[in-house]
C-alpha positions in Angstrom: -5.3 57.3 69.6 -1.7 55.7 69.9 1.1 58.5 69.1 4.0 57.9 67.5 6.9 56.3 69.7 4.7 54.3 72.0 6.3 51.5 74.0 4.5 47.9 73.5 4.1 47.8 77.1 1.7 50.8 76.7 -0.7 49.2 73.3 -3.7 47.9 74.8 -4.1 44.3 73.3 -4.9 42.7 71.3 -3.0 44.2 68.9 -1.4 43.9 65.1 1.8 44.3 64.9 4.0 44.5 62.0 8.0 44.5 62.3 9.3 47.1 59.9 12.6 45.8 59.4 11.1 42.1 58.9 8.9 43.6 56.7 11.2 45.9 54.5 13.6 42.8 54.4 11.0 40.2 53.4 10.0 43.1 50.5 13.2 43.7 49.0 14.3 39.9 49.0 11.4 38.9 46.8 11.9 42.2 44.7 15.2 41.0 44.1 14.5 37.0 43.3 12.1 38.9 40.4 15.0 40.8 39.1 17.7 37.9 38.9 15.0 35.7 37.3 14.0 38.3 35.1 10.5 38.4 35.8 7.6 41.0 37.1 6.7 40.8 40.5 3.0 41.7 41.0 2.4 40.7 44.3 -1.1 40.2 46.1 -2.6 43.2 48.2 -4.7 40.4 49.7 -2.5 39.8 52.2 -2.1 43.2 54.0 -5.2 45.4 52.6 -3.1 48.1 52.9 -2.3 50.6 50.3 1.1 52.0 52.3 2.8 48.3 52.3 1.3 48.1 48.5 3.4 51.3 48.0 6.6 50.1 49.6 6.2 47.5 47.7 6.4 49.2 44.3 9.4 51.2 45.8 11.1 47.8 46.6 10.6 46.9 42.9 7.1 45.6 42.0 5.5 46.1 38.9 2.0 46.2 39.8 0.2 45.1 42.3 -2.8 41.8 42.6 -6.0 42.2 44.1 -8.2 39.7 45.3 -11.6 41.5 44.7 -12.9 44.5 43.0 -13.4 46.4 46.2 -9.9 46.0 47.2 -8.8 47.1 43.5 -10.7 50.5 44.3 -9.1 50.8 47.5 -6.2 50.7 46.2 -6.9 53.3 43.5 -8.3 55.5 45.6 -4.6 55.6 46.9 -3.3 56.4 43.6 -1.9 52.7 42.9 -3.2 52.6 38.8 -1.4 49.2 37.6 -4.1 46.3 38.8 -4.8 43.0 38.6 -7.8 41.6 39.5 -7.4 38.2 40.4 -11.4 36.8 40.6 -13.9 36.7 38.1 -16.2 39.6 38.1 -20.1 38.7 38.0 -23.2 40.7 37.9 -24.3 44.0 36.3 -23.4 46.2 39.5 -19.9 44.8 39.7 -19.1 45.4 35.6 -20.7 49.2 36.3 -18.0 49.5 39.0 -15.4 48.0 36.7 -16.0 50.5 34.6 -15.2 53.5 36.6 -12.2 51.7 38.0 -10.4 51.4 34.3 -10.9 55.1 34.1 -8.8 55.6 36.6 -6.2 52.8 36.3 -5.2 49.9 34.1 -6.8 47.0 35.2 -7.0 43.3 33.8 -8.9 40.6 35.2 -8.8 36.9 35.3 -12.0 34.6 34.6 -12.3 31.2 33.5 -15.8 31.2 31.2 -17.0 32.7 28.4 -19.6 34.2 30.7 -17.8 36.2 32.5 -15.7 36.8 29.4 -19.2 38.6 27.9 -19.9 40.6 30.6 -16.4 42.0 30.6 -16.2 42.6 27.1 -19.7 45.0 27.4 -17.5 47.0 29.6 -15.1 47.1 26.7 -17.2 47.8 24.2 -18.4 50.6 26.2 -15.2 52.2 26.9 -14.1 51.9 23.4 -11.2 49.6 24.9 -10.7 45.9 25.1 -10.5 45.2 28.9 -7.1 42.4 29.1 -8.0 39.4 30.1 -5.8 36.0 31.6 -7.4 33.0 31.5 -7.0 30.9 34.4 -5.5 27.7 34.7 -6.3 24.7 37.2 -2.3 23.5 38.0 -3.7 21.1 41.0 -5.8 23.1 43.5 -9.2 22.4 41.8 -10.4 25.6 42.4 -11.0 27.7 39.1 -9.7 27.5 35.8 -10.0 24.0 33.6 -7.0 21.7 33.3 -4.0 22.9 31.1 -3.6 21.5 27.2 -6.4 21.1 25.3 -9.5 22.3 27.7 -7.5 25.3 28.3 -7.1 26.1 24.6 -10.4 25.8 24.0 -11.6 28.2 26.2 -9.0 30.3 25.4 -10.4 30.3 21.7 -14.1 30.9 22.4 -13.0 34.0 24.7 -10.3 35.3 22.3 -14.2 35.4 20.2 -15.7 37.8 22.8 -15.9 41.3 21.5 -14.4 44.0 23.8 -12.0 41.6 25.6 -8.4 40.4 24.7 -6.7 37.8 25.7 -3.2 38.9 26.8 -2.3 35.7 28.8 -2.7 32.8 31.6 -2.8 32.9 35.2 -3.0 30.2 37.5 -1.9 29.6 41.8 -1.2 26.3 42.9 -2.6 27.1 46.4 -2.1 23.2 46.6 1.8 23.5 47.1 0.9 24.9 51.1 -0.2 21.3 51.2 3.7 20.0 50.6 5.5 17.7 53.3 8.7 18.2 51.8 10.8 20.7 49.6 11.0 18.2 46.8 7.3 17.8 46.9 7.4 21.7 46.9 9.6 21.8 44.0 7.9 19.9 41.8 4.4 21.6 42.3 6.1 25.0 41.5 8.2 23.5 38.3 5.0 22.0 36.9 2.7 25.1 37.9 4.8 27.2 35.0 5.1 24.3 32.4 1.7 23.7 32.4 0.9 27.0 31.7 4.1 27.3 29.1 2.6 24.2 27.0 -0.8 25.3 27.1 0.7 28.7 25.8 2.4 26.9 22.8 -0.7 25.1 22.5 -2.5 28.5 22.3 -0.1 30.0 19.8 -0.4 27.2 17.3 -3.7 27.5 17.0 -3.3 31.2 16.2 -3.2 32.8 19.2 -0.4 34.5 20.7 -0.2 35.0 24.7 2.7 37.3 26.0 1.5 36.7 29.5 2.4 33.3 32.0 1.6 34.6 35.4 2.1 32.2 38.5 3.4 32.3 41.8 2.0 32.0 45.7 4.6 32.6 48.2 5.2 29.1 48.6 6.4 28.1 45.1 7.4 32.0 43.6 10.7 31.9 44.7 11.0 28.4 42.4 8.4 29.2 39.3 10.4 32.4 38.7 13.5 30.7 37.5 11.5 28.3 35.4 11.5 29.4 31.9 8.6 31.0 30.4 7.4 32.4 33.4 7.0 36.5 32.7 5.6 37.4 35.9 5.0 36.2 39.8 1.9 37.1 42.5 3.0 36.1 45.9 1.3 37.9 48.6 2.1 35.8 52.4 5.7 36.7 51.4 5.3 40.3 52.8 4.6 39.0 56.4 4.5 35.2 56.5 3.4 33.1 59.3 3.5 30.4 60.6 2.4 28.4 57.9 5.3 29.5 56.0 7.8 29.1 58.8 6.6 25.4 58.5 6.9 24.7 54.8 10.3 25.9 55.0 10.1 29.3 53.2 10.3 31.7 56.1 12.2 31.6 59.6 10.7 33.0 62.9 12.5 36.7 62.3 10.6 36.9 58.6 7.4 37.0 60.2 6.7 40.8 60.1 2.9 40.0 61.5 2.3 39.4 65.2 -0.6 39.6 67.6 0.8 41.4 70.8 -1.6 39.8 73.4 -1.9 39.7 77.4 -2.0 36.4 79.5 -5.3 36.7 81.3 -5.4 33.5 83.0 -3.5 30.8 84.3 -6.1 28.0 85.5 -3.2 25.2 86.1 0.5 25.5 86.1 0.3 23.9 82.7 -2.6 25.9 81.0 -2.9 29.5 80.0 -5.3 32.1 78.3 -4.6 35.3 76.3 -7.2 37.8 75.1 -7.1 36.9 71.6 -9.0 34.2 69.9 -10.6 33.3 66.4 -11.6 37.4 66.4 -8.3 38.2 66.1 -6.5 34.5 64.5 -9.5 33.0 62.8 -9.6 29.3 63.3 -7.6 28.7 60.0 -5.3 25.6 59.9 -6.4 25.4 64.3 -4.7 22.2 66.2 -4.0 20.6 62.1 -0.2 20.7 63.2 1.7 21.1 66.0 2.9 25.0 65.9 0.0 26.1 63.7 0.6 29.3 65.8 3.8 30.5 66.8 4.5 32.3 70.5 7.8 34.1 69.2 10.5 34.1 70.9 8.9 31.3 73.4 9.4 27.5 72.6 8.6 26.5 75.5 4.9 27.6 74.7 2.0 26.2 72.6 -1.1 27.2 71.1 -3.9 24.4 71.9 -7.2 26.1 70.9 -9.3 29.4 70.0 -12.8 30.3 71.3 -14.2 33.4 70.4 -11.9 35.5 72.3 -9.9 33.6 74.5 -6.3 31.6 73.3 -5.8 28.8 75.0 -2.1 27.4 75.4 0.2 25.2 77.5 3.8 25.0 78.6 5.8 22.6 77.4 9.4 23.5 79.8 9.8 25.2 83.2 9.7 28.3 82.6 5.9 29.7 83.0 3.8 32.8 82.3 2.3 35.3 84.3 -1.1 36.9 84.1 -0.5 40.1 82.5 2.7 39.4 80.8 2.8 40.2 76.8 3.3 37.6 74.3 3.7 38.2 70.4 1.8 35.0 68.6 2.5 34.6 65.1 -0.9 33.6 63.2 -1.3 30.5 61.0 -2.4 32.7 58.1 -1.5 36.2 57.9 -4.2 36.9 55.2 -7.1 36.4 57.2 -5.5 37.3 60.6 -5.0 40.7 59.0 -8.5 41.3 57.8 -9.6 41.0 61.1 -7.9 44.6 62.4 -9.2 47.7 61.4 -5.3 49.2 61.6 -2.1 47.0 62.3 1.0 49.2 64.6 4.2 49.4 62.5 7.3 48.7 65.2 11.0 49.1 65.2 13.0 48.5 68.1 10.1 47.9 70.5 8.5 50.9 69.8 5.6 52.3 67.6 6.7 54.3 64.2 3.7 54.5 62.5 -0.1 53.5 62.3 -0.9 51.4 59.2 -4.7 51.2 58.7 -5.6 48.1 57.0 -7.9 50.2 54.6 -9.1 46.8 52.4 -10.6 45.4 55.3 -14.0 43.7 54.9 -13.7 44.3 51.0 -15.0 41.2 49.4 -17.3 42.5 46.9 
């Protein structure tokens, strides 16, 4: 078991790391972007899995917290965190049982995009003597759920606003399609239109008799944009706590805002070119691999580069002079934090070099 005030030289790697003061800064600069736009920030647990950063992210400012599924929502219960958002439609009679118990502990809403999944939902309300609050979702670009805004929106919304035992307190959308941006003008626009699609669907909505309070938007990409955009009541970015290197290339996060690094030990050097650490798509995943030049990041080195992942093994070359060593420690920032994180069991919270606290990544492997 690591104690507290462990050296990095002393962590056996792979490891996750997570820069406190990275962190705690990237948490209180989206807390405040929410407050000068006005806005609730709800951001996505999805990210981290873990109930402590969801914490100190209420104490930055937060509203609520996202989840992605509803066995991360419980985790997050079981922590005491009772303002949820489940961002995924919920299927199947074992799920809507668990559902159940969850809103007994907690306020939950849930986003769906049929009337079937409206029906199930609204048994659960009918049982509990409580309309479970729903947010229709909203396809802005990524083709992914939701039907287009306008008209096939409204529809929807009407036949679920029909369901007994749901309401229909608003509409939800992520343009996951903005990470695909070459340009912050590109960027821009994706985030601008994300909100007034949902804002003219809304007044679409209201004139045909129904009133929605709720327009709910934001990945980390476009939040810091959408939230100024009028209309907009709350944003769910979840990368922002973190980043990686993803972000650090569409121009939203710099090298000291990644909070999440995988300390790692050269293990090989096979040419004076070519090296191997001990971390490979068990610890990254293959997400976004060789699809741009830096799609992983060797901090603090730019004379290095990531070429490939097998199984366990990183496989990188130098670019300058300056070579590696077998045994020396490098911190590589992933290409997506989300699913880099889900592949720890607990991440090591640093400051200054050394250890401060554990951080169990508790939501791990929850995707039921």
């Amino acid at each position: 078991m690591t104690t507290t005030g462990t050296t990095l030289p002393e962590l056996e790697t792979p490891a996750l790391l997570i820069d406190l003061d990275a962190l705690e800064t990237n948490l209180a600069g989206m807390a405040a972007v929410a407050a000068r736009a006005g806005v609730r920030l709800r951001p996505h647990t999805k990210t981290h899995k873990s109930p402590e950063i969801a914490r100190m992210q209420l104490q930055a400012g937060a509203a609520g917290i996202t989840c992605a599924k509803l066995g991360e929502a419980e985790v997050m219960a079981d922590a005491g965190l009772d303002d949820l958002l489940i961002a995924y439609p919920l299927v199947g009679d074992r799920k809507l049982r668990r559902l159940r118990d969850l809103m007994d502990r907690a306020r939950v809403r849930v986003s769906l995009d049929s009337v079937e999944v409206a029906e199930g939902l609204g048994r659960v309300g009918r049982e509990l003597g409580r309309d479970v609050e729903v947010l229709v979702e909203v396809d802005t670009g990524l083709h992914r759920l939701g039907r287009p805004p306008g008209q096939p929106t409204v529809e929807l919304v009407g036949r679920v606003a029909t369901v007994p035992g749901v309401e229909v307190v608003g509409l939800l959308t992520h343009a996951g399609h903005a990470y695909r941006a070459h340009a912050p003008e590109e960027l821009r626009r994706v985030a601008e239109r994300e909100v007034l699609d949902l804002v003219e669907t809304a007044e679409l909505c209201r004139r045909d008799g129904i009133s929605l309070g709720e327009i709910s938007v934001g990945s980390t990409p476009t939040a810091r944009i959408g939230a100024f955009v009028d209309g907009v009541t709350e944003i769910r970015p979840g990368t922002y706590a973190l980043n990686d290197a993803t972000m650090m290339r569409l121009g939203v996060a710099t090298e000291a805002m990644a909070a999440a690094r995988v300390l790692v030990t050269v293990v090989a050097r096979p040419t004076d070119e070519r090296f191997v650490v001990d971390a490979g798509s068990k610890c990254f995943t293959t997400d976004n691999m060789g699809s741009m030049a830096d799609w992983l990041v060797v901090a603090g080195r730019p004379d290095l580069h990531m070429d490939f992942l097998s199984e366990e093994h990183g496989v990188g070359h130098r670019a300058g002079s300056d070579g590696v060593r077998i045994g020396e420690r490098l911190q590589v920032i992933p290409s997506h934090a989300c699913a880099c994180v889900n592949m720890f069991d607990v991440a090591y919270g640093v400051r200054d070099g050394r250890l401060e606290r554990e951080l169990p990544i508790a939501g791990r492997g929850r995707v039921r």
